[in-house]
C-alpha positions in Angstrom: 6.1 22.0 27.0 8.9 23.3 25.0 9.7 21.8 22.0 13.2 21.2 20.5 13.7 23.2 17.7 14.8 19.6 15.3 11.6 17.9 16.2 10.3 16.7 13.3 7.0 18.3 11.9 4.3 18.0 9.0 3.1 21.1 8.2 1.0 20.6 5.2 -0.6 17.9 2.9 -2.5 17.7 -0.3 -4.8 15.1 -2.4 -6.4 15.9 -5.6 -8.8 13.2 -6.4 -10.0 14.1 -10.6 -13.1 11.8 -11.1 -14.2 11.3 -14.8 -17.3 11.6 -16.1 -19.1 8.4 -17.8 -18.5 10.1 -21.3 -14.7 11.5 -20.6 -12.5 10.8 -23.2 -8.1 10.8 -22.3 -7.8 14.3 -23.9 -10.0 15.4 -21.0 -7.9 13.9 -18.4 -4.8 15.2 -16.8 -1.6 13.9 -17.1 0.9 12.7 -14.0 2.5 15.9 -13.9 -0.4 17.8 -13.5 -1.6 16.0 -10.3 1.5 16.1 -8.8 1.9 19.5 -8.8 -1.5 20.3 -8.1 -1.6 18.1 -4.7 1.9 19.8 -4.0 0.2 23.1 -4.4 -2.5 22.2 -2.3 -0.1 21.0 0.4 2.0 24.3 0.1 -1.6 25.7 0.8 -2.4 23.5 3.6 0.3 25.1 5.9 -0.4 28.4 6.3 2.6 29.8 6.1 3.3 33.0 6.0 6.7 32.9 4.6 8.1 31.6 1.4 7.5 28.0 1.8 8.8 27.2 -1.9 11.4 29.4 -1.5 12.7 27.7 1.3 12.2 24.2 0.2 15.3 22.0 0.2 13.9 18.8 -1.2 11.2 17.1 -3.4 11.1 13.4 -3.3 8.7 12.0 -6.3 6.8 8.8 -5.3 7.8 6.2 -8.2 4.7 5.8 -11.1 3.5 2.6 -12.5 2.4 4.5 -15.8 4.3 7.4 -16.1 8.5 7.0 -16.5 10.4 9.9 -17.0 13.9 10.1 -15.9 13.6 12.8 -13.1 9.7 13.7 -12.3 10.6 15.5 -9.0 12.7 17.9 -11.4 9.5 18.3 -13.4 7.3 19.3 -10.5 10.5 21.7 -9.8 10.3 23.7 -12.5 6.0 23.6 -12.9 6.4 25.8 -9.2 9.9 27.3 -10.0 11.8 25.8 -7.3 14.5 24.6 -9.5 16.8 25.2 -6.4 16.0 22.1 -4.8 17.4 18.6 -4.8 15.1 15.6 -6.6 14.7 12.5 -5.6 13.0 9.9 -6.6 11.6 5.9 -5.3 11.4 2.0 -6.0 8.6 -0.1 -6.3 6.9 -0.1 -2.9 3.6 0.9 -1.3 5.5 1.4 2.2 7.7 4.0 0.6 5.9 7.3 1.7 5.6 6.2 5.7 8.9 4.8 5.4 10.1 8.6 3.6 8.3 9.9 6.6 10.6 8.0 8.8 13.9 9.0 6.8 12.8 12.6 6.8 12.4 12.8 10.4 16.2 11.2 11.4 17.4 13.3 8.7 15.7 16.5 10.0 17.1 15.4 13.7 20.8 15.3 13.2 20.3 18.6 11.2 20.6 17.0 7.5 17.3 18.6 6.4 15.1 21.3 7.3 12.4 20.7 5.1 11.6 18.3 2.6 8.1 17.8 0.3 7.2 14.2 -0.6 5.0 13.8 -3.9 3.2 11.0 -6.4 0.1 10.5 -8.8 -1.0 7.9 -11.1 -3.3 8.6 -14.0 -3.8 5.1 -14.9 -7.3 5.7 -15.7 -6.5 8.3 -18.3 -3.9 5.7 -19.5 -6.6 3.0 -19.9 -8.8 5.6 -21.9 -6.1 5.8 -23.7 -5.6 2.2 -24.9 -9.2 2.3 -25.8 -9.2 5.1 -28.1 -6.1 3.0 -29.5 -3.2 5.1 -28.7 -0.6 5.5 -26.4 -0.6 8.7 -23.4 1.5 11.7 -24.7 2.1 13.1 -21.2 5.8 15.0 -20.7 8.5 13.2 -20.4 12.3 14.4 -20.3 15.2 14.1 -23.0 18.6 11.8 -22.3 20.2 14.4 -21.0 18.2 14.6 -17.5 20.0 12.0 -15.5 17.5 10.3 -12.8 18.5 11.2 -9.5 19.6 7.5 -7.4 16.7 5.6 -6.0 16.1 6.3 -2.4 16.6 2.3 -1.9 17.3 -0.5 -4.2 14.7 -1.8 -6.5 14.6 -5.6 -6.2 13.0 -8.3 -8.3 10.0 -9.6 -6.4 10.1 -13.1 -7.7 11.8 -16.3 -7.9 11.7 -17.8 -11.2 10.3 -20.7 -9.7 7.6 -18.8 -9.0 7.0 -16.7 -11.8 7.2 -19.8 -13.9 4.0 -21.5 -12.1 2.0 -17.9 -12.6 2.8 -15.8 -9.8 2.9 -12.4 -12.1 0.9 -9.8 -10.1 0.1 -8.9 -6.7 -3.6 -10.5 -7.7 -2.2 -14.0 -8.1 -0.4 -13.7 -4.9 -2.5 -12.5 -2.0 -5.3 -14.7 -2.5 -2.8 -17.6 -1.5 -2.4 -15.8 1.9 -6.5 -15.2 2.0 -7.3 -18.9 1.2 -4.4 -20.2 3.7 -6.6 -18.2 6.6 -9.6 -19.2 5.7 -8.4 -23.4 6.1 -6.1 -22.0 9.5 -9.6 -20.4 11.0 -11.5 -23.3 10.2 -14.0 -21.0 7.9 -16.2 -22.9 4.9 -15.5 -21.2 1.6 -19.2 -19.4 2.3 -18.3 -18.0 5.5 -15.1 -16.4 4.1 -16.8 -14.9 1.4 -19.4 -13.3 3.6 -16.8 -12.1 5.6 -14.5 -10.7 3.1 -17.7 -9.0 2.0 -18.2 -7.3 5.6 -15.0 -6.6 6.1 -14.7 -4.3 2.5 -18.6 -2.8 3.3 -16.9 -1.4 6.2 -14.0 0.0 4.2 -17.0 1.2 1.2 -18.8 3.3 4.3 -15.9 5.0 5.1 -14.9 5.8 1.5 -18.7 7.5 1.1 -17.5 10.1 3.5 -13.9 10.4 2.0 -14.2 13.6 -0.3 -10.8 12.1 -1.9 -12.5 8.8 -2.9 -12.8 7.2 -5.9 -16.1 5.2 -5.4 -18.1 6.5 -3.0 -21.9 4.5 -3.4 -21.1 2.1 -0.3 -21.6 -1.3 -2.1 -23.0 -3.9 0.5 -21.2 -7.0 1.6 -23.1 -9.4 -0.7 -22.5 -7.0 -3.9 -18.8 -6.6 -3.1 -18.3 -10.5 -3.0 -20.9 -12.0 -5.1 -19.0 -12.7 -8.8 -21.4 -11.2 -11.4 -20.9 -9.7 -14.6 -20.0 -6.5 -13.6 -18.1 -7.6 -10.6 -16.3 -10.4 -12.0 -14.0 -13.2 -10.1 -10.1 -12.3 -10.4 -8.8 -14.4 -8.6 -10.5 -16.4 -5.9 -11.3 -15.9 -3.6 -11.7 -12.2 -4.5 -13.9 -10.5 -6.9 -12.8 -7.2 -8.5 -14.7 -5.2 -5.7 -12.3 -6.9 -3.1 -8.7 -6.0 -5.3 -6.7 -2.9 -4.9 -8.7 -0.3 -7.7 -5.5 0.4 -9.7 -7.1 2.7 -12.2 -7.3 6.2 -10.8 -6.6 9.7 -11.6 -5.2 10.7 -8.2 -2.3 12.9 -6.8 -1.3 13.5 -3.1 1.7 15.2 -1.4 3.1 16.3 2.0 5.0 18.8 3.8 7.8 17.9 6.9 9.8 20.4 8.5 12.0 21.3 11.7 9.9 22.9 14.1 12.3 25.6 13.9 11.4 26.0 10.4 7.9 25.7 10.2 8.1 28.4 13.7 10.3 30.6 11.0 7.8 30.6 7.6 4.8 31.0 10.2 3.0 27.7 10.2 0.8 28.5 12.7 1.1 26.1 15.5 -2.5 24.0 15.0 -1.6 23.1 11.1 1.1 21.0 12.8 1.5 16.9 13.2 4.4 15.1 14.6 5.5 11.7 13.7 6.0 10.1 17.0 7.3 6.7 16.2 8.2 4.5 13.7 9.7 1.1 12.6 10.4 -0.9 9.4 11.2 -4.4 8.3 10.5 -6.5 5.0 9.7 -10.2 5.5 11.7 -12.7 4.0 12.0 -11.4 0.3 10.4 -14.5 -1.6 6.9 -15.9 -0.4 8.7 -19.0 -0.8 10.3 -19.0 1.9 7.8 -17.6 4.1 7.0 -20.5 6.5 3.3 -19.5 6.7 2.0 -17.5 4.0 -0.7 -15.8 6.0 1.4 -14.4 8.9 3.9 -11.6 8.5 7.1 -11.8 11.2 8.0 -8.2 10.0 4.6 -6.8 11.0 4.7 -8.8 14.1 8.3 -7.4 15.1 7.3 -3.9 14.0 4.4 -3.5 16.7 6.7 -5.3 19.9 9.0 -2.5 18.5 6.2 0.6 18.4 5.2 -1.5 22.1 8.3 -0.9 23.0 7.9 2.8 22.0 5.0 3.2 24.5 2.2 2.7 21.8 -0.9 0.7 22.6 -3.8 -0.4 20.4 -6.0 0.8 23.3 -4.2 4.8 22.8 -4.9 4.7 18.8 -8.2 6.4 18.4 -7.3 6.7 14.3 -6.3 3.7 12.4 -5.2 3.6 8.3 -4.0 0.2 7.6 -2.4 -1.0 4.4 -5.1 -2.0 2.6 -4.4 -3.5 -1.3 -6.5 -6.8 0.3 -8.3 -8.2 2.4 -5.6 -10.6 3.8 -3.0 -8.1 4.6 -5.6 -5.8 6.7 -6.6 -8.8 9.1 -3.6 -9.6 9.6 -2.5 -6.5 10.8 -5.1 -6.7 13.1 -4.0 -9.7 14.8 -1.1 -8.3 15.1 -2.4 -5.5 16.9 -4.9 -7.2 18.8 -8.1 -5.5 16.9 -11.3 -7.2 15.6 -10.9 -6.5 11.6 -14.7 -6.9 11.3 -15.8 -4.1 13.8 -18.3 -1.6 12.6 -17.8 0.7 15.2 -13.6 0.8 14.5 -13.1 0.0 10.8 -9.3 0.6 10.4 -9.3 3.1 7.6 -9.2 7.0 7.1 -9.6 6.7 3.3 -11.7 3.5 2.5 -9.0 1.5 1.1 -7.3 0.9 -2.1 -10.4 -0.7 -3.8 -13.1 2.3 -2.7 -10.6 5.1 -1.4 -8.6 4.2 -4.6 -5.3 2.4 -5.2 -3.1 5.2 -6.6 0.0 2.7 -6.9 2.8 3.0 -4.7 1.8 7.2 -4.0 -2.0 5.7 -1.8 0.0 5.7 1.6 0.6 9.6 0.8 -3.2 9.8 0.7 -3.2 7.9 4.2 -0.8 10.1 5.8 -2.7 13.3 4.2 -5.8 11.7 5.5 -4.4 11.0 8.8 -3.0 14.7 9.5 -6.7 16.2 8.5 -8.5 13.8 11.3 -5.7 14.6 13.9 -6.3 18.1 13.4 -9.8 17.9 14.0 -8.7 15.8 16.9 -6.1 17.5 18.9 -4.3 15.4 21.2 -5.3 11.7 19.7 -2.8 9.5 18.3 -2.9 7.7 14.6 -1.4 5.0 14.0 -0.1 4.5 9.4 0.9 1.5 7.5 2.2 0.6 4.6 3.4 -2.1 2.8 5.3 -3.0 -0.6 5.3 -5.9 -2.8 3.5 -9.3 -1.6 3.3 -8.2 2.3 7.1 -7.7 1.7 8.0 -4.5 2.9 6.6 -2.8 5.8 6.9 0.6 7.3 4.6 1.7 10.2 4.6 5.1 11.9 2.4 6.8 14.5 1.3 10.6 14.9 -0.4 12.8 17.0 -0.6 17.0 17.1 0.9 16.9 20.1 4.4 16.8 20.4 6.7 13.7 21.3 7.8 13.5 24.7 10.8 12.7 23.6 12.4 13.0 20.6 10.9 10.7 17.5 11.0 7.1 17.7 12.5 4.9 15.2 14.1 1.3 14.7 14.5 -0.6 11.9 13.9 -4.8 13.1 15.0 -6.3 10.3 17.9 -8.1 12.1 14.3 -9.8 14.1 13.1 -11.0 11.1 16.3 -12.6 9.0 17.2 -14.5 12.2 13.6 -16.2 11.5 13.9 -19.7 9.8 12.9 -20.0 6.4 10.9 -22.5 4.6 12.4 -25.2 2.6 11.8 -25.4 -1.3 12.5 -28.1 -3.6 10.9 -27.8 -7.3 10.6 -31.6 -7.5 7.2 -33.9 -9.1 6.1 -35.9 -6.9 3.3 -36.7 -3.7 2.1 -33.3 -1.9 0.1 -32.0 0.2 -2.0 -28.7 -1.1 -1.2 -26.0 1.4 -2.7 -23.6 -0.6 -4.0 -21.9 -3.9 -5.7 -19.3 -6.3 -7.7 -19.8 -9.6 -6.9 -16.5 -11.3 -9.7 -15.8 -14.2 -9.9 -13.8 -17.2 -11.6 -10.6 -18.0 -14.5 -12.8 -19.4 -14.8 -14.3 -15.8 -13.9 -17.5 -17.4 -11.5 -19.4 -15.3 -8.0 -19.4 -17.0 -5.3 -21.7 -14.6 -4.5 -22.0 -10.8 -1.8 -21.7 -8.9 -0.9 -24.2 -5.9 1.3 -23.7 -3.4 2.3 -27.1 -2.0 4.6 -29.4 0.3 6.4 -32.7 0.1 6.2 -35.3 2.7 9.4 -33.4 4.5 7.3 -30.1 4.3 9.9 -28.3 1.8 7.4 -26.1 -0.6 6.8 -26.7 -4.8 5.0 -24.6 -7.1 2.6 -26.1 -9.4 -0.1 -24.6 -12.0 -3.2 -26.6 -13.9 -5.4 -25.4 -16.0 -8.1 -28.5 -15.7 -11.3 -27.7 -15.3 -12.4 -30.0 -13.1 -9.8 -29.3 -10.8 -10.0 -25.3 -11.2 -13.6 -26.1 -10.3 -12.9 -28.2 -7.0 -10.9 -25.7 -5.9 -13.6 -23.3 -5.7 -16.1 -25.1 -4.4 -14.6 -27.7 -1.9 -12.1 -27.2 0.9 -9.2 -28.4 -0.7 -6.3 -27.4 1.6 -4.7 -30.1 2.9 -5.6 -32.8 0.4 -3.2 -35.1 -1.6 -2.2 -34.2 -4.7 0.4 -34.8 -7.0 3.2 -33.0 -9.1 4.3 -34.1 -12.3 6.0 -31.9 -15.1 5.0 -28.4 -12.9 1.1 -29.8 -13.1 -0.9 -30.4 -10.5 -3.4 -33.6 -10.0 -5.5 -34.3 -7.4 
């Protein structure tokens, strides 16, 4: 077939994965910087080119860092390879942001904006943690006042409402285990039955990571070690232990490459380096989780795949799955959405192993998916992946498909967002009074001692309140007893059973 000369393409990828030895002290370890440009490199690398790839290279788009801030890090990067030519960019808060960059990219390569564009992110939060223990602080580059950062590809939102944040919803780990323990009382599932299957479900994702030469752990824990609390494997926040929480310290760096076929044709990408993005689609669900009506579903990811439907794609076609993977929740939901069995041994739907195995390299890991995802199509010309990602509390959602084989038409892409805000949202009132417990988490410290839970609950005409307690009798109920759907009450922001 011929192909049109602004099909989108990606040409090359790169993941530099620097595991530390048990003695490693933060002097050993490399900074940001160094991964980035390193897994840049190693795309440039990846794409055979014969031409002067950096040379030609019109953008460099740096994936947002939780622990390294620095006004423009893309500029950084820049000068490292000596493309100072090129315009920076840089991103949000947001795990979809590199499959949703994809997306961007390929519109913008289309109408003939772009012609060739590199996306790049690291963390080095392990160094950084080494660093708090030998009691100082990382002295990794950063740049003077007079760099200006470039604008943010999209606007960075605050994630919480303070009604919210005020009853202990602070991190991502104090959040999803509301949607977990919400599916577990919707299924019907005793608290043992979730935990053994939360344990399956992630010694699927550990076998995968063993043969991921990018991962971080790769010693294949079994179900019962991943979900058992112990004391090297404490609770976090039930239900899940730390070996079933996205693994946030890493020393990890990944890039890719997209181009116009034109352009990759002109540096001399030879034909089988190349993957097209074939479809895509992106929503965010209603902002807050308080006014999700049911905190285990997700509308946007729901609208998302009628869209990709729509597109032609099938679950049946999608012979390589990567699925957003920070918990366990957000993975089985996606795979009711797309009509898989999330405990399957024989179609585990991951390339890497997942955040907590594969590694959980902040808001860059859906780089690593994509890089993942263009090495396994290459060894499997003519199948179709299928990439997600996701940002915030199952907020924002960006899904995209790929194959080595070209698009029969030109790439696909909608954005269903007007689908989801036409959804109803779910009454709140931040009142005391008689509830009904819809759901909840006991978060613990790093002792393994429990510390407080949060409860999500209704009032009588369903509108949802926030409520914490730190009782130990009740922190211990909720752990051991079914408690979702009991009576309760509310007074001063306390809960009482």
């Amino acid at each position: 077939m011929t192909i049109s000369p602004r099909t989108p393409v990606i040409i090359g990828v790169g993941q530099i994965t620097d595991r530390p030895s048990p003695t490693a002290t933060y002097a050993e370890r490399p900074e940001p910087l160094d991964l980035m440009v390193s897994a840049l490199e190693r795309a440039v690398d990846d794409a055979h080119a014969t031409g002067g790839l950096l040379a030609a290279l019109e953008e460099i788009v740096a994936i947002g860092s939780f622990t390294w801030k620095t006004a423009d890090p893309a500029l950084l990067v820049a000068e490292r390879l000596g493309a100072t030519h090129v315009t920076t960019r840089l991103t949000p808060t947001g795990g979809n942001i590199p499959q949703k960059l994809v997306h961007e990219s390929s519109l913008r390569i289309l109408r003939g904006d772009a012609n060739l564009i590199a996306v790049v992110g690291s963390e080095a939060m392990h160094a950084s943690s080494l660093a708090r223990r030998e009691g100082h602080k990382p002295n990794w580059v950063t740049q003077g006042p007079e760099v200006v950062s470039p604008a943010l590809v999209e606007e960075d939102r605050i994630p919480f409402t303070a009604e919210e944040y005020g009853n202990g919803l602070t991190q991502p780990v104090e959040v999803y285990p509301l949607f977990e323990n919400a599916r577990r009382a919707r299924l019907g599932w005793s608290i043992t039955q979730q935990r053994e299957r939360l344990g399956h479900l992630w010694a699927n994702f550990a076998s995968v990571a063993a043969t991921n030469p990018y991962a971080w752990i790769t010693n294949s824990p079994d179900a019962a070690t991943i979900a058992t609390p112990t004391p090297s494997n404490r609770m976090v926040s039930f239900p899940y232990t730390k070996l079933l929480v996205a693994n946030l310290p890493v020393d990890m760096g990944a890039a890719y490459i997209i181009a116009s076929y034109e352009t990759a044709v002109a540096l001399g990408v030879p034909r089988e380096r190349m993957v097209f993005p074939q479809t895509g689609a992106d929503a965010t669900d209603h902002w807050f989780v308080s006014d999700r009506p049911q905190l285990d579903d997700s509308p946007a990811m729901r609208a998302i795949w009628s869209q990709l439907q729509t597109f032609g794609v099938t679950s049946d076609a999608l012979a390589h799955l990567d699925l957003y993977s920070c918990f366990p929740t957000v993975v089985q939901t996606a795979c009711d959405v797309i009509g898989i069995d999330a405990f399957s041994t024989t179609r585990i739907p991951t390339l890497t192993g997942g955040l907590t195995f594969g590694g959980g390299p902040g808001n860059n890991y859906v780089t690593h998916s994509i890089a993942a995802m263009v090495d396994r199509l290459r060894e499997h010309p003519g199948d179709r992946g299928l990439v997600t990602g996701l940002g915030w509390f199952s907020t924002k959602h960006a899904w995209g498909t790929y194959s080595t084989t070209p698009p029969e038409t030109a790439f696909q892409h909608a954005s269903v967002q007007d689908i989801v805000d036409a959804l109803p949202q779910c009454p709140r009132r931040q009142e005391d009074g008689a509830v009904t417990v819809e759901s909840y988490t006991v978060v613990h410290g790093r002792d393994g001692s429990a510390t407080h839970a949060v409860v999500a609950a209704r009032h009588s005409d369903g509108a949802r309140v926030w409520a914490k307690t730190s009782d130990p009798a009740t922190m211990e109920t909720f752990e051991l007893t079914e408690t979702i759907g009991l009576a309760g009450h509310v007074r001063n922001g306390e809960f009482f059973f």
